[in-house]
C-alpha positions in Angstrom: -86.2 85.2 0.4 -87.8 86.1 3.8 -89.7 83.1 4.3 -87.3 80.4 3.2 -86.5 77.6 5.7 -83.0 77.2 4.3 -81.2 78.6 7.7 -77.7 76.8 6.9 -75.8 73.1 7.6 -72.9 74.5 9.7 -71.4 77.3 10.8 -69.7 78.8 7.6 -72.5 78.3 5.4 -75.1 80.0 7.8 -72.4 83.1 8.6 -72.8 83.1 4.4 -76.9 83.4 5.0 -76.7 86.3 7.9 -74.4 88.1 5.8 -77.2 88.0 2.8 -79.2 88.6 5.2 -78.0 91.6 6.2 -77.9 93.2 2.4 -81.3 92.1 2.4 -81.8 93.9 5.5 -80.5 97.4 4.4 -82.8 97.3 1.2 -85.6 97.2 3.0 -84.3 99.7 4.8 -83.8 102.1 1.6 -87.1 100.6 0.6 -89.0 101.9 3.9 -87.9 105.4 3.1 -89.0 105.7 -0.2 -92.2 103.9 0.5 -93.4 106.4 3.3 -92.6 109.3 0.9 -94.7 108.2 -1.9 -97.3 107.6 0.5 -97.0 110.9 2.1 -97.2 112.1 -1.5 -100.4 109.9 -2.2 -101.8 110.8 0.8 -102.2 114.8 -0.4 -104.2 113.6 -3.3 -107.0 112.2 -1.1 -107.0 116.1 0.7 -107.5 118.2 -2.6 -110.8 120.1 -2.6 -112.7 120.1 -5.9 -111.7 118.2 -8.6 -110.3 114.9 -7.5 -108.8 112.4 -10.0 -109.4 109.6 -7.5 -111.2 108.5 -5.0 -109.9 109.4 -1.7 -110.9 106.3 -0.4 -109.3 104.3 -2.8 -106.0 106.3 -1.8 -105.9 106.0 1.5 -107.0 101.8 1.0 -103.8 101.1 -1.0 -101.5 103.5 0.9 -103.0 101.5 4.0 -102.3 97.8 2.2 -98.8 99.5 0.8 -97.4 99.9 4.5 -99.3 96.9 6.0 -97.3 94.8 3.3 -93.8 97.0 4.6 -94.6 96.3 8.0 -95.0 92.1 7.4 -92.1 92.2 5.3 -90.0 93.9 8.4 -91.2 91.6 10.8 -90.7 88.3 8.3 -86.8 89.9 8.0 -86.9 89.9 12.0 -88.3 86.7 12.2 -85.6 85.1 10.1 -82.9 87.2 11.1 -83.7 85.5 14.5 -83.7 82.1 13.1 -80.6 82.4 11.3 -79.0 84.0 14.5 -80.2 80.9 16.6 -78.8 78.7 13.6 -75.8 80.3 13.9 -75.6 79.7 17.6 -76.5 76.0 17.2 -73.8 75.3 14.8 -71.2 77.4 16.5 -72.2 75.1 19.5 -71.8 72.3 17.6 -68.4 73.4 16.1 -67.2 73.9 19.3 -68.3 70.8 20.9 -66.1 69.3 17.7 -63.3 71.2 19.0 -63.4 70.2 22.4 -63.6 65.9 21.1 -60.5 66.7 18.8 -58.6 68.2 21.9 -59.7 65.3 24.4 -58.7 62.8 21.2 -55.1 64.7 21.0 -54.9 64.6 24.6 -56.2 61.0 25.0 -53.5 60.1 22.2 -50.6 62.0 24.3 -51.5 60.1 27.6 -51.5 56.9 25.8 -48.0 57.4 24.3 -46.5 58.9 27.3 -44.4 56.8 29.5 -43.7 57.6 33.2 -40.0 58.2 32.4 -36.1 56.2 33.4 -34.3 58.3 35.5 -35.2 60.7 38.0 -34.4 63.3 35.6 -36.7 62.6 33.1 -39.4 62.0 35.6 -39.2 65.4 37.0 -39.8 66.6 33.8 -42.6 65.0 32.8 -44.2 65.5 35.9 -43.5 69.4 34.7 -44.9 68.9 31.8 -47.6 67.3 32.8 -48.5 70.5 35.2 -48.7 71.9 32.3 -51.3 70.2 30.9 -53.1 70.3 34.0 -53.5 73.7 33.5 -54.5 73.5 30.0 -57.3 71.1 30.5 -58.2 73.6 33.5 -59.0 76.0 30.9 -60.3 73.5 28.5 -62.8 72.6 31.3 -64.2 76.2 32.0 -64.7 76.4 27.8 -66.4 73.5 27.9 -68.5 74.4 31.0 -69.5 77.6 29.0 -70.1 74.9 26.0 -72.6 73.2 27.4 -74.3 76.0 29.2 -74.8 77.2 25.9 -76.3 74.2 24.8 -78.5 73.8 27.4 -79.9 77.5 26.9 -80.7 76.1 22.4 -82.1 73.4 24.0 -84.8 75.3 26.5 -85.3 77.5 23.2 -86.8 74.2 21.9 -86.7 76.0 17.9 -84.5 73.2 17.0 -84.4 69.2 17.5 -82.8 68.3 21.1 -82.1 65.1 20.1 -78.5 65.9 18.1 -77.6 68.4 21.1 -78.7 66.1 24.2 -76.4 63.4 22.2 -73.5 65.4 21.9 -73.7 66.5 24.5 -73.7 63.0 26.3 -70.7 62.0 24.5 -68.8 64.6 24.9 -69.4 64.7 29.3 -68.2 61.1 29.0 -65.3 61.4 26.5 -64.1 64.1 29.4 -65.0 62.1 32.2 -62.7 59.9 30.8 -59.7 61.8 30.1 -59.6 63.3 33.6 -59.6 59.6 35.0 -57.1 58.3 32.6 -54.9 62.1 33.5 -55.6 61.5 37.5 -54.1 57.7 36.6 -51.1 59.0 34.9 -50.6 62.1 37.4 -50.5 58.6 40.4 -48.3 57.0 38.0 -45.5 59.6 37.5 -46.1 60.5 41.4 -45.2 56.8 42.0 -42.5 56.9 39.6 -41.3 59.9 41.4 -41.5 58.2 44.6 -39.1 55.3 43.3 -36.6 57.4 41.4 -36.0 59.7 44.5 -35.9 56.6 47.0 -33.4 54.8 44.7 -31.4 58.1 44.2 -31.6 58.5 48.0 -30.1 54.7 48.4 -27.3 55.6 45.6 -26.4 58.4 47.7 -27.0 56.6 51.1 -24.6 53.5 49.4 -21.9 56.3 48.0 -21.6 58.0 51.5 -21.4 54.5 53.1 -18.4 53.1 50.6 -16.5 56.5 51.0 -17.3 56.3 54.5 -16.0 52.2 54.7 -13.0 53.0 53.3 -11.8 55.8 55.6 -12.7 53.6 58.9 -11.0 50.4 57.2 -7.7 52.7 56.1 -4.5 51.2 58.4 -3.1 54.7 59.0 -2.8 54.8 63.0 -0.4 57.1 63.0 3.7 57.7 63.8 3.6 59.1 67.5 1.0 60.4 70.3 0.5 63.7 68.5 -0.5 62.2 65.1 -2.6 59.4 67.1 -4.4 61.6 68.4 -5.4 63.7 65.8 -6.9 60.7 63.7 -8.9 59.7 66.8 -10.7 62.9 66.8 -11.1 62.9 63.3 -12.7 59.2 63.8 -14.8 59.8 66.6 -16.3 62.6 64.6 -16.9 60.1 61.4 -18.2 57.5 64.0 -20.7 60.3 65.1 -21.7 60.6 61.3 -22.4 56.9 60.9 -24.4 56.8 64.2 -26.8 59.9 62.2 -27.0 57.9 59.5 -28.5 54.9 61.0 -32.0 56.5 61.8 -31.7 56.7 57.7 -31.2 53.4 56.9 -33.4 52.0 59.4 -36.4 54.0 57.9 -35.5 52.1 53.7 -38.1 50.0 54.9 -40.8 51.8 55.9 -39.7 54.1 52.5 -40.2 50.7 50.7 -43.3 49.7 52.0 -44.8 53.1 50.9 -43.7 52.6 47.2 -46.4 51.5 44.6 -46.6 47.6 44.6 -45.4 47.7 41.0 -42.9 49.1 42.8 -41.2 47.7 46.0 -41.9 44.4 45.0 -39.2 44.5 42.4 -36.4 41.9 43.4 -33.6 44.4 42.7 -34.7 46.8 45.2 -35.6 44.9 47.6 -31.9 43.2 47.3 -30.6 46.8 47.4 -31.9 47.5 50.4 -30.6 44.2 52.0 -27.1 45.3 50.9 -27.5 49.0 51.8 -28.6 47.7 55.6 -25.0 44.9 55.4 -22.8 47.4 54.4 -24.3 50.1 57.2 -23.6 47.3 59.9 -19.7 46.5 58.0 -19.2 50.1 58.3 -20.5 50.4 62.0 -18.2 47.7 63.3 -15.6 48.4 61.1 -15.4 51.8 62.9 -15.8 50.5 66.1 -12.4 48.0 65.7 -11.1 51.2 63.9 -11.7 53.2 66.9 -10.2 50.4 69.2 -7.4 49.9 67.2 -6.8 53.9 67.7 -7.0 53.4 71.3 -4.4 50.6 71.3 -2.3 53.0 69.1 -2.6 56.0 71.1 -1.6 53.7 74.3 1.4 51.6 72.6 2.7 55.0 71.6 2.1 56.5 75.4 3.5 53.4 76.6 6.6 53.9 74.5 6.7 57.9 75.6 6.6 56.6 79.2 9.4 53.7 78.9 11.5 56.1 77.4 11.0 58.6 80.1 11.6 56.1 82.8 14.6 54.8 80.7 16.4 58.2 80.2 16.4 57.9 84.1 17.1 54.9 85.2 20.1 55.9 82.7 21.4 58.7 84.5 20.5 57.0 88.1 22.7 53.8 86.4 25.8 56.1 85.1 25.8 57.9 88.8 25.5 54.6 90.5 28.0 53.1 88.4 30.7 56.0 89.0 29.8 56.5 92.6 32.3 55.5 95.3 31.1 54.7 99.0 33.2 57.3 100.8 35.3 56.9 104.1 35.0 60.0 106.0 31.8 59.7 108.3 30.9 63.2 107.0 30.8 62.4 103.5 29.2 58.8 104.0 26.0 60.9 105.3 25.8 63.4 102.8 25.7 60.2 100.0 23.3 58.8 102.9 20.9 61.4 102.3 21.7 61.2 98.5 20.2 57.7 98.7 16.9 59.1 100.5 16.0 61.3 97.6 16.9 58.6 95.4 14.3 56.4 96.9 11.4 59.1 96.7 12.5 59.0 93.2 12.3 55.1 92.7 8.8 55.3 94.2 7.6 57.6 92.0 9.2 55.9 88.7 8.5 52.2 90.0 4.5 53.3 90.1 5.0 54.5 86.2 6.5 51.2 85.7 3.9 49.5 86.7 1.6 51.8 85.2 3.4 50.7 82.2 3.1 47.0 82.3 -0.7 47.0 83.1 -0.8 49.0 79.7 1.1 46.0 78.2 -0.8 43.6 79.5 -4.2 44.9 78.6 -2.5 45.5 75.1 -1.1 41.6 75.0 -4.8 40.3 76.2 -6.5 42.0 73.8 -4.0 41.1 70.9 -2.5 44.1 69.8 -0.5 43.3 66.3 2.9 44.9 68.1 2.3 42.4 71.4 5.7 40.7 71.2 7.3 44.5 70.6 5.4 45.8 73.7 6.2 42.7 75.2 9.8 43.2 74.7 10.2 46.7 75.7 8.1 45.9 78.9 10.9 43.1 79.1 13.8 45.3 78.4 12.9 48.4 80.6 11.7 45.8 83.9 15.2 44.2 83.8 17.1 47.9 83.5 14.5 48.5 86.8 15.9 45.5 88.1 19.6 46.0 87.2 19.5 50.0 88.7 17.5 48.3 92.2 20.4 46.2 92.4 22.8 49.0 92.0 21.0 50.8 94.7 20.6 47.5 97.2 24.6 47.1 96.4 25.4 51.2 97.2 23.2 51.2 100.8 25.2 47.2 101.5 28.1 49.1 101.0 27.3 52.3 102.5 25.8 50.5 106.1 29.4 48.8 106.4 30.9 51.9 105.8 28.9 53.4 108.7 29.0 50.0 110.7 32.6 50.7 111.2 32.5 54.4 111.5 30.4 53.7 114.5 32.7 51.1 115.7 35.4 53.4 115.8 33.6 56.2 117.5 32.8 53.8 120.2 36.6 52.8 120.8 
C-alpha cells in the first residue's frame, strides 16, 4: 500500500487516497506501540542469567530487524503521505485554474452579449453594473495571482511533469489578457455612449429651454398702459440676460461634438441637431431683440399718450377760460388780466417744450414703423391743432387787450 505509485487523477479521487491514507496512518500508529512492547518484552529474555531458551543474540538480531522494518515502513508512509499531499496540491491547482477559464468564459460570454445601451438611462446603468464587474474581476485577479504563484512553487518542486502546468498556465495568462482588453474596450464603449447620451440630453434640454424661451419673446402682449409696459420690460430684459448666458452653451456643441467618439459625432442626425439647436438660438436672440424694441416703442406710444393727455387737459381749461374771458374796460382790470396773460405765457413755454417733446417721440415712432403710426400720427395731429387753436385764442385776447390799453392811454393823455 505504502509504495504504490497510484497518487490520484484529480482532486476528489486523491482527497479519497489521503483519507486512506490517513487510516493507514493511525494503524501504524497502534502498530508502533505494540511492537515496542513485545520488543521490550523480548528484550528481557536476552538478560536472564542461567538457563536461556535462546540465544541472546538471536534476540536482540530480530528485535533489531523488527524495528528497522517499523522505522522503513514509517518513513515509506511519510514519503507517500508527502506525495499524495503534493498530488493534492497539483490537482487543486489545476481545479482551480479550471475555475478561473469557466469564469473568464462566462464573462467573455456576458461582454459579448452586452450592448452599450438606448437611452441615457439605460447607459448609466450598465455602466453601474459594469463597476461591478470591475470589481469582481479585481478579486478574480488576486485569486488568480495566488493561482499561479502556486503553480510556479509545484513547478520548482519539479516531483511532477511541468509540461501540463507551464501549458495551463500559458493559456490561462492569455485567456485573461484577453478579457481585460475586450472589458477596457467595452468600459471606452459605454464611456463613449455616456458621452453621447448626456450631450444629446444636454441639447434636448438646451432645445426645450430655447422653444419655451421663443415663445415668450415672440408672445404680442405689450401691455395696456405705462405701468403694465413697464413691468414686461423688466421681465424681458431679464429673459434677454438669460439667452445672452446661454450662448457661451451653444457655442461650445461644437467643441462637445468634436470630442464624441467618431462612431459618434459623425452621425448625420446629430450633426443636423446641432445646426438647428445653433438657428433657433440666433431666432430666439433676434426675436428678443425686436421684442425688446417693440417694448420700447410700447412703453413710449403709451408715455406719449400720458403726455398728450396732460397737455390736452390743459390746453382744455386754458381754451374754456379763454373762451369765457372778456377783455375788460376799466384800466385797473385790463392790467390785472395783463398780468394774467404773463403767467399764461410761462405756462405755454413750458407745455409748447412737452409738445415738442411729443412729436419728436412721434416721429422717431413713425420712422421706425411703429404698427399704431397713423394713430400716433393722428393724436400728434389732433393735440398740434388744439396748440394751435388755444395760441390763437391767446394772440386774439393780447390784440384785444393792447387796444383796450391803446385807448386807455389815449384818454389819460387828453
Amino acid at each position: 500500500l505504502l509504495v504504490s505509485k497510484d497518487l490520484g487523477k484529480h482532486l476528489l479521487e486523491v482527497e479519497d487516497l489521503l483519507q486512506k491514507h490517513g487510516l493507514l496512518e493511525a494503524d501504524i500508529s497502534a502498530q508502533t506501540e505494540r511492537v515496542q512492547a513485545l520488543n521490550a518484552a523480548a528484550l528481557k529474555f536476552s538478560e536472564l542469567e542461567g538457563y536461556q531458551p535462546c540465544d541472546p543474540q538471536i534476540i536482540c538480531n530480530r528485535v533489531n530487524h523488527v524495528r528497522t522494518c517499523l522505522e522503513e515502513l514509517g518513513e515509506l508512509a511519510g514519503k507517500r503521505r508527502k506525495e499524495l499531499e503534493d498530488s493534492r496540491q497539483l490537482w487543486a491547482f489545476f481545479q482551480e485554474m479550471e475555475e478561473a477559464e469557466a469564469w473568464i468564459r462566462e464573462k467573455e460570454q456576458i461582454l459579448a452579449s452586452k450592448t452599450c445601451g438606448r437611452d441615457l438611462s439605460s447607459v448609466l446603468t450598465l455602466t453601474t453594473n459594469h463597476k461591478s464587474m470591475l470589481g469582481e474581476l479585481g478579486n478574480r485577479r488576486a485569486l488568480l495571482h495566488q493561482t499561479m504563484k502556486r503553480g510556479e512553487q509545484i513547478l520548482a518542486k519539479k516531483r511532477f511533469s511541468p509540461g501540463g502546468i507551464q501549458e495551463k498556465m500559458r493559456e490561462v495568462r492569455l485567456r485573461w489578457k484577453k478579457l481585460e482588453e475586450v472589458t477596457g474596450l467595452h468600459q471606452q464603449r459605454l464611456q463613449e455612449a455616456l458621452n453621447f447620451f448626456q450631450f444629446s440630453a444636454e441639447t434636448d434640454d438646451l432645445v426645450a429651454w430655447l422653444q419655451d424661451t421663443y415663445r415668450i419673446v415672440s408672445s404680442d402682449d405689450f401691455g395696456h398702459d405705462d405701468y403694465s409696459t413697464q413691468g414686461l420690460l423688466r421681465k424681458h430684459r431679464g429673459v434677454v440676460e438669460e439667452v445672452e448666458k446661454h450662448r457661451a452653451a451653444v457655442l461650445a456643441l461644437r467643441k462637445q461634438l468634436a470630442l464624441l467618439a467618431p462612431g459618434h459625432r459623425q452621425g448625420v442626425d446629430v450633426q443636423i441637431r446641432v445646426v438647428e439647436v445653433e438657428q433657433l438660438y440666433g431666432e430666439v436672440a433676434e426675436v428678443a431683440v425686436l421684442r425688446q424694441q417693440w417694448l420700447q416703442d410700447a412703453l413710449a406710444v403709451y408715455r406719449m399718450f400720458s403726455e398728450v393727455h396732460a397737455c390736452e387737459v390743459w390746453v382744455d381749461e386754458k381754451e374754456q377760460w379763454l373762451e369765457k374771458m372778456e377783455v375788460p374796460e376799466e384800466l385797473d382790470e385790463v392790467e390785472v388780466v395783463q398780468h394774467r396773460f404773463e403767467s399764461l405765457d410761462q405756462e405755454m413755454n413750458s407745455v409748447m417744450g412737452r409738445i415738442l417733446d411729443v412729436n419728436q417721440v412721434v416721429q422717431q415712432l413713425v420712422d421706425g414703423g411703429h404698427p399704431s403710426s397713423e394713430e400716433v400720427r393722428s393724436c400728434q395731429d389732433h393735440l398740434n391743432s388744439r396748440w394751435n387753436r388755444v395760441v390763437e385764442l391767446v394772440e386774439r385776447k393780447k390784440s384785444q387787450l393792447s387796444s383796450v390799453l391803446k385807448i386807455q392811454n389815449y384818454l389819460l393823455e387828453c
